[in-house]
N, C-alpha and C positions, 0 to 999 in steps of 0.2 A: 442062713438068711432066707434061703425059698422056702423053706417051711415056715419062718416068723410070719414070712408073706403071706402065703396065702392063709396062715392063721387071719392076719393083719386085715385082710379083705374080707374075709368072710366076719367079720368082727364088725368092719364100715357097713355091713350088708344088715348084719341082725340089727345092728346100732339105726339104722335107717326103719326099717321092719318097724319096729319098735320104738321107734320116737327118744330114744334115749341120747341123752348125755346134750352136749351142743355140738352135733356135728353139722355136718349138711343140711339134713333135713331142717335144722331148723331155721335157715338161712334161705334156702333156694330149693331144698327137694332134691337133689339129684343122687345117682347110684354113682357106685364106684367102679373106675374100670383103669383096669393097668397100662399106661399109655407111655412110658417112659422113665429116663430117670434124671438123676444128674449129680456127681460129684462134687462135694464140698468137704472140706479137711481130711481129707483120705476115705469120708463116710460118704454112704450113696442114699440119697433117697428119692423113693420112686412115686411116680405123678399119677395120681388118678382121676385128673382132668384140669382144664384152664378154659377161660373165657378171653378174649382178645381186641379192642377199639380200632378198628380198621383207620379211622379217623386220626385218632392221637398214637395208637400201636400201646398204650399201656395196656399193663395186666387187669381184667375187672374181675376176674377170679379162678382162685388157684388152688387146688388140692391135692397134698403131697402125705402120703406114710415114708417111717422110717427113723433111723435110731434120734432122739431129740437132738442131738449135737448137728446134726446133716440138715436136720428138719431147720432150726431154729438158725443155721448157719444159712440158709437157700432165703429166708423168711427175711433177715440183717441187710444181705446181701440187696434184695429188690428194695427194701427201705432205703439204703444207701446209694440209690439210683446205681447200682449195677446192672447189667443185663445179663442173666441165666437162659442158659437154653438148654431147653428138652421137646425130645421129640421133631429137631426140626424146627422148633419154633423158636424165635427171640423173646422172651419174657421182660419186661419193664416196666417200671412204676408211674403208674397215671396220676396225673396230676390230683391233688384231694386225700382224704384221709379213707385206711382200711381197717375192717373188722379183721380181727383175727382172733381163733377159735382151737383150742389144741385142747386133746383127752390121751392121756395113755388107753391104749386098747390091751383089752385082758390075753393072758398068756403069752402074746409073740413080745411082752417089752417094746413096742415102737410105739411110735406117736402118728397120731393121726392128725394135720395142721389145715385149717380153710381159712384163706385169706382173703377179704370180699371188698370190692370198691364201694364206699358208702353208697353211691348212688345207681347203688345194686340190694339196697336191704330198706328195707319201707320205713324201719323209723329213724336213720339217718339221712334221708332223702335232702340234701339241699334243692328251694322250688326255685322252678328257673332255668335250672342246666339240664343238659339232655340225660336220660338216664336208661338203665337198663332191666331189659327183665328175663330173667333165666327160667328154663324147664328142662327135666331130665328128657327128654324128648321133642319133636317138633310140634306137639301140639301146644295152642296157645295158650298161657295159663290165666283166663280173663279175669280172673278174679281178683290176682294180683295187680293185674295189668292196672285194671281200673281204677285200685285202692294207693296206687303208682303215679298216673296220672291225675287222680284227684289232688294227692299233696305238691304235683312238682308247679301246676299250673292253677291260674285264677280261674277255669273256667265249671258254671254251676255242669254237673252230671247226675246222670241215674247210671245206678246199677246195671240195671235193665241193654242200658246202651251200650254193654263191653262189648260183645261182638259185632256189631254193626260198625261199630269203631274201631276195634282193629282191624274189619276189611279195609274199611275207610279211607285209614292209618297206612296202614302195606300199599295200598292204590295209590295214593298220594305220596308216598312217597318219608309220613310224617315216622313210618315202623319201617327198619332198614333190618334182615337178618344181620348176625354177626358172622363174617366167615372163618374166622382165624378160631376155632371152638374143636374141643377132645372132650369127650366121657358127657357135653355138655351142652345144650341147647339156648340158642342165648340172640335178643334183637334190641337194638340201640331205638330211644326213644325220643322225639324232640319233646321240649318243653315249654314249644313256642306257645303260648297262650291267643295270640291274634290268630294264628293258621287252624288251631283244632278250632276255636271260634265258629271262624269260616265255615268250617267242615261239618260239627254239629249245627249251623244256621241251616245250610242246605241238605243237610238232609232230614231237618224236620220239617223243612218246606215241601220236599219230596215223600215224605210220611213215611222214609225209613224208620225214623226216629220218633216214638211217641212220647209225647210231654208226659204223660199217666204213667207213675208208678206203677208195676205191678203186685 
């Protein structure tokens, strides 16, 4: 099985590189990293990250290799509002519906499974509720951020204003990091449409923000 492994990872890696198949990348971006595991019907399979609601404690997203029976049985499980833990962490099903994305990976035979809180993937975005945005890293990925907050709220934006906005955003209080997060960079977003309002009012009064397209 440590060999299928670390076939298996390097497989998520090139798979990532390369844009292929629907793994991660096509969801969120993020790399693979081996962070745990967890047993289901005598089969184990191993975690290469999660994302966590400090708020509600559901899962918003979870990435596991491993034989499809383990895989598919950890997958059942969180559906059926059980709680899995790996790593330390309690794992459970957030209220709302998830993407779920599986590819057999070449020569180890496992399966590689991402399981995504809708209102963590831009075109199931319900507008209204708070939502979130992931990066394989701590840097901000504004672009998403933006294309994010455009759908979940009524308020007009420019491009332009993604970063001045997530300062904003983190200042205020409206971008909260996620801390319960492995292999996965991740910040809960409000979607209150009055307070970002508020927030781009002043500071195009203050000339953060300019009305002009670039």
């Amino acid at each position: 099985m440590c060999d299928s492994l670390r076939i298996a990872l390097f497989a998520c890696s090139t798979q990532r590189q390369h844009g292929g198949g629907v793994l991660v990348a096509d969801l969120v971006g993020v790399s693979p990293e081996l962070i745990g595991s967890v047993s289901f019907g005598g089969l184990r399979a191993y975690g290469l990250g999660y994302a966590v609601d400090p708020d509600s404690e559901g899962t918003i997203y979870l990435s596991l290799v491993g034989y499809r029976t383990a895989v598919r049985g950890v997958w059942a499980a969180l559906m059926d509002n059980r709680a899995v833990e790996m790593a330390n962490q309690v794992l459970r099903r957030a209220e709302g519906a998830y993407l779920s994305r599986t590819m057999q990976l070449p020569e180890s035979g496992l399966d590689h499974m991402v399981l995504l809180h809708h209102q963590a993937a831009i075109p199931h975005l319900e507008a209204g509720q708070a939502f979130f945005v992931l990066n394989n890293n701590d840097t901000p990925p504004i672009a998403r951020f933006i294309a994010m907050l455009d759908r979940a709220t009524a308020v007009p934006l420019l491009q332009t204003w993604g970063a001045e906005l997530w300062k904003r955003g983190m200042k205020n209080k409206l971008i909260e990091p996620l801390g319960d997060t492995r292999g996965v960079e991740g910040w809960r977003v409000s979607a209150d449409s009055e307070l970002w309002l508020a927030l781009i009012e002043k500071g195009i009064r203050r000339g953060a923000l300019n009305l002009e397209a670039e």
